[in-house]
N, C-alpha and C positions, 0 to 999 in steps of 0.2 A: 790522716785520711778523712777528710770530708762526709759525715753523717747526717742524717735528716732528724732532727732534734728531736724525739718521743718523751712525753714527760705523762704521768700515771702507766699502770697497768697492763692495760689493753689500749692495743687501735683498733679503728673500728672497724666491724664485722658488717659488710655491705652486705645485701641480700641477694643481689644477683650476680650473676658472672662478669657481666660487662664493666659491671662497676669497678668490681674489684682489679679486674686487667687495667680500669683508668687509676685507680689508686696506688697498684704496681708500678705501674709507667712512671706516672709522676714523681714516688718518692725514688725510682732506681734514676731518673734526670735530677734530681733534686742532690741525688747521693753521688754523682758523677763529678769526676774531676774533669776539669777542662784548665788543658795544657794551653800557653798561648800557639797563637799558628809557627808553621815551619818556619827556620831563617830565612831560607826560599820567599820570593816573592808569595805573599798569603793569598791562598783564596778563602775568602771568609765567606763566601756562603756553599759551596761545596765540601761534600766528606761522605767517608764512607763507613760505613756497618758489619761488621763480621759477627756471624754465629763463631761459635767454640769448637762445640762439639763434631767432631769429624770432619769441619769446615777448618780451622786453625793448627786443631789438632787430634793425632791420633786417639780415636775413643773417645770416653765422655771422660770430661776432666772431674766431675762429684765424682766418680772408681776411684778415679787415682788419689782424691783428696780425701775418700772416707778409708782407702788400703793404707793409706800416712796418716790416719788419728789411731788407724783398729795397729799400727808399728807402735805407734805413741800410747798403749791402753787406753784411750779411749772405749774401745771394746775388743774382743777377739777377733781377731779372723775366722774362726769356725763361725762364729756370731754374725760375721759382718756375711759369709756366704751364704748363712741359714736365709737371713732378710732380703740379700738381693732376690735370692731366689721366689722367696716369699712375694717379693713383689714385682718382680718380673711374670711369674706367673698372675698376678693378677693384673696388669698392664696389656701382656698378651691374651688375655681370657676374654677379653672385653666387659670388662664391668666398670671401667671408669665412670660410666650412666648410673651408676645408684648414688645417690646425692648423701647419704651418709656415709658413705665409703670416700667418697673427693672431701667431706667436710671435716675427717679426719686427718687424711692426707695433707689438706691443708693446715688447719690447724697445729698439725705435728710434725708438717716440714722440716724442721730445723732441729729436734728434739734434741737428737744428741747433742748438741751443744749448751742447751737450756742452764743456766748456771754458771757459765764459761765467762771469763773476764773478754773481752772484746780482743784486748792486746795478746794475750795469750793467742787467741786463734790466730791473727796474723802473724803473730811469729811463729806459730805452725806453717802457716801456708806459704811461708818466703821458703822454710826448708822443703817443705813436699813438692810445690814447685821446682826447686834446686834438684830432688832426688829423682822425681817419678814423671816431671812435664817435660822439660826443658827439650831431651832428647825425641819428642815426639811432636815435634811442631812440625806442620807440613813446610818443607821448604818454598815450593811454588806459593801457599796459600800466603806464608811470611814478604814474596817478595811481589804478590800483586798491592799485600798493604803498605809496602814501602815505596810503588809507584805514584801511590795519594799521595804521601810524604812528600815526597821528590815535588809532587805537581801543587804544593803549596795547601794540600787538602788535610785536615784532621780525620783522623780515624779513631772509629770507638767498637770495641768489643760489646757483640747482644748477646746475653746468655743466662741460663738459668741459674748457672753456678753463682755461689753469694757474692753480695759484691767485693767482698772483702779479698777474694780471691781470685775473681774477675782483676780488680785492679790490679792485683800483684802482677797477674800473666800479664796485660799491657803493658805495662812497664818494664818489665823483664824483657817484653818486645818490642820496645822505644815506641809504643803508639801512643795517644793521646788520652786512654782514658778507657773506662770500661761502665754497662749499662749493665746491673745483676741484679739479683734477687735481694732487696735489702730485708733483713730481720730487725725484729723491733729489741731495741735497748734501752734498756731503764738501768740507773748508775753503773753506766761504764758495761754490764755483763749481758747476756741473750735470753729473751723470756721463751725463746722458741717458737715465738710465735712468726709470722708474717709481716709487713706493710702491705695489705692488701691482696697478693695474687703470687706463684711461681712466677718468675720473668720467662713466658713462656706463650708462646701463639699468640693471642690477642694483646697481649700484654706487653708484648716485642716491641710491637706498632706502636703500643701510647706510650713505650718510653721515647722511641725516636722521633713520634709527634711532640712531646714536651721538651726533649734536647732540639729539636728544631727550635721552636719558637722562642725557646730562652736564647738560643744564639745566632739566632736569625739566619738560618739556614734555608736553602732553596732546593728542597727535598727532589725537584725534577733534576738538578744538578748531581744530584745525589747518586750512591752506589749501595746495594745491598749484594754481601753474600751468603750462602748457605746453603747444607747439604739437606737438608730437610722442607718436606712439603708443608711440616705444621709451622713454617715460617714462611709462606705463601700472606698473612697480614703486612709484613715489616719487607720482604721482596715486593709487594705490591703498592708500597709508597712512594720508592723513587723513583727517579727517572730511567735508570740500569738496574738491573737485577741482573746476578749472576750465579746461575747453581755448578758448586762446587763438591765434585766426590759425591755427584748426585743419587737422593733413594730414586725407585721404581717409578713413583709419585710425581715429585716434583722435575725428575729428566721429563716423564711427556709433557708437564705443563709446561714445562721450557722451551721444550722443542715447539709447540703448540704456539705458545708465544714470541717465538725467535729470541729468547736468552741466550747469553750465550755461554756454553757448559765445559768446565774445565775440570779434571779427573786426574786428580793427581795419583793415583791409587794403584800398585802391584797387585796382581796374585797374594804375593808372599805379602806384603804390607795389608791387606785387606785380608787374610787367616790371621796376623798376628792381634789383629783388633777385634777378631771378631766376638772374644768374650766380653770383653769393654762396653761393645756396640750393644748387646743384649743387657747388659747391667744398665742401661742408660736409661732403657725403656723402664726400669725401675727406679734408678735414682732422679730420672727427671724430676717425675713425680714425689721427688722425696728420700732418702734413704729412710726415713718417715713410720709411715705404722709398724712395721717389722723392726724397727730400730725401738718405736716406744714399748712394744710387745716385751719387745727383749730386757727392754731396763727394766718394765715394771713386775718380771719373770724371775729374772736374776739379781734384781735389787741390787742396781748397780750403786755406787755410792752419792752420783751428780744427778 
């Protein structure tokens, strides 16, 4: 699987927000696989975009991938609920605005992993996929991306989830490739750190700005979709945008902009996510401070 080559330490720690979303961008284009075009007659400059989370599939896929490390000890599940919570309440509180508070989130993103050989996670993440995703993919949302397909178009997954397991769900979904959150690696294992930003809001846009231009795509040709309004950057690059399993937020900007909105979602399928959906608001942001709390509480071994 294709990596963005880190060699010392640390990468660098930009100073502003913006930077660091262009810094994200780049290396989650840089760390993308790019499948060649369909057998289908190719269109090489149109493709389309999917978020993940609620858009692809049921809930946020970082629940389901950190409930298959806390099976694997990684940590507990009593542990793994103390920290969502932990951090869901602070996602919902609104404190994301204290710059110390996002610089640790940052920072310590990935923690639980820190130590971890690379190969090892991914062969986690093919089984937790196999156990805990597979059965929750939206089937509408699977067969509007298999219309790109059909129509000679590549499609790539945008999501916060690492990329390492981004990829795996694409290809378990015969798509093209996936845009995530690449962590930085020094010999083969994860320092916990970052490349630059969560693949997240602004950060969406510059990875699909820089997979544009390396593959020379015609972004107005283009299709984005997703259920969320904090992906109002990377929905308002192409030429289509479409809000899928729309929040509150993003249905009136849609309506407002004549997008057009596709709602795959029961009653019943929309209670069964709904713990999922509130954990997301936490692990977006990291399964992160509550997770390093916890190691550095319980002196875990890694």
């Amino acid at each position: 699987m294709p990596r963005l080559p880190l060699r010392g330490r640390r990468s660098a720690d930009p100073a502003d927000e913006e930077t660091r979303a262009h810094v994200a961008g780049a290396a989650s284009a840089a760390a993308a696989e790019v499948a060649p075009p369909p057998a289908v007659t190719p269109d090489l400059t149109g493709a389309a975009f999917f978020d993940v989370d609620n858009t692809m599939m049921m809930g946020a896929s970082l629940f389901w991938f950190a409930r298959g490390l806390a099976a694997r000890k990684y940590f507990s599940s009593r542990d793994m609920a103390g920290f969502i919570w932990q951090q869901a309440k602070f996602r919902i509180g609104g404190n994301e605005g204290n710059p110390d508070d996002m610089h640790t989130i940052r920072e310590n993103a990935l923690a639980f992993v820190a130590g971890r050989e690379v190969a090892e996670i991914v062969r986690h993440s093919e089984e937790i996929y196999d156990e805990l995703m597979a059965d929750r993919i939206w089937g509408g949302t699977r067969a509007l991306a298999q219309q790109h397909l059909d129509a000679g178009q590549r499609v790539w997954l945008v999501t916060a989830t690492p990329i390492e397991l981004a990829s795996i769900i694409a290809h378990r979904l015969g798509l093209t490739g996936a845009l995530g959150t690449v962590s930085e690696v020094v010999d083969g294992k994860y320092t916990g750190r970052l490349v630059g930003e969560l693949m997240h809001g602004p950060a969406k846009a510059e990875a699909v700005l820089a997979l544009a231009e390396r593959e020379g795509l015609d972004l107005s040709r283009c299709t984005a979709y997703s259920d969320s309004a904090n992906d109002l950057p990377m929905l308002s690059l192409t030429g289509t945008a479409v809000a899928v399993n729309p929040d509150t937020e993003l249905r009136a900007v849609a309506r407002a902009r004549g997008w057009t909105i596709r709602d795959f979602r029961t009653g019943r399928k929309a209670a069964k996510i709904g713990v999922p959906t509130v954990a997301a608001a936490a692990l977006t942001g990291g399964v992160v401070g509550g997770a390093i709390a916890l190691r550095r509480r319980e002196k875990f071994p890694w």
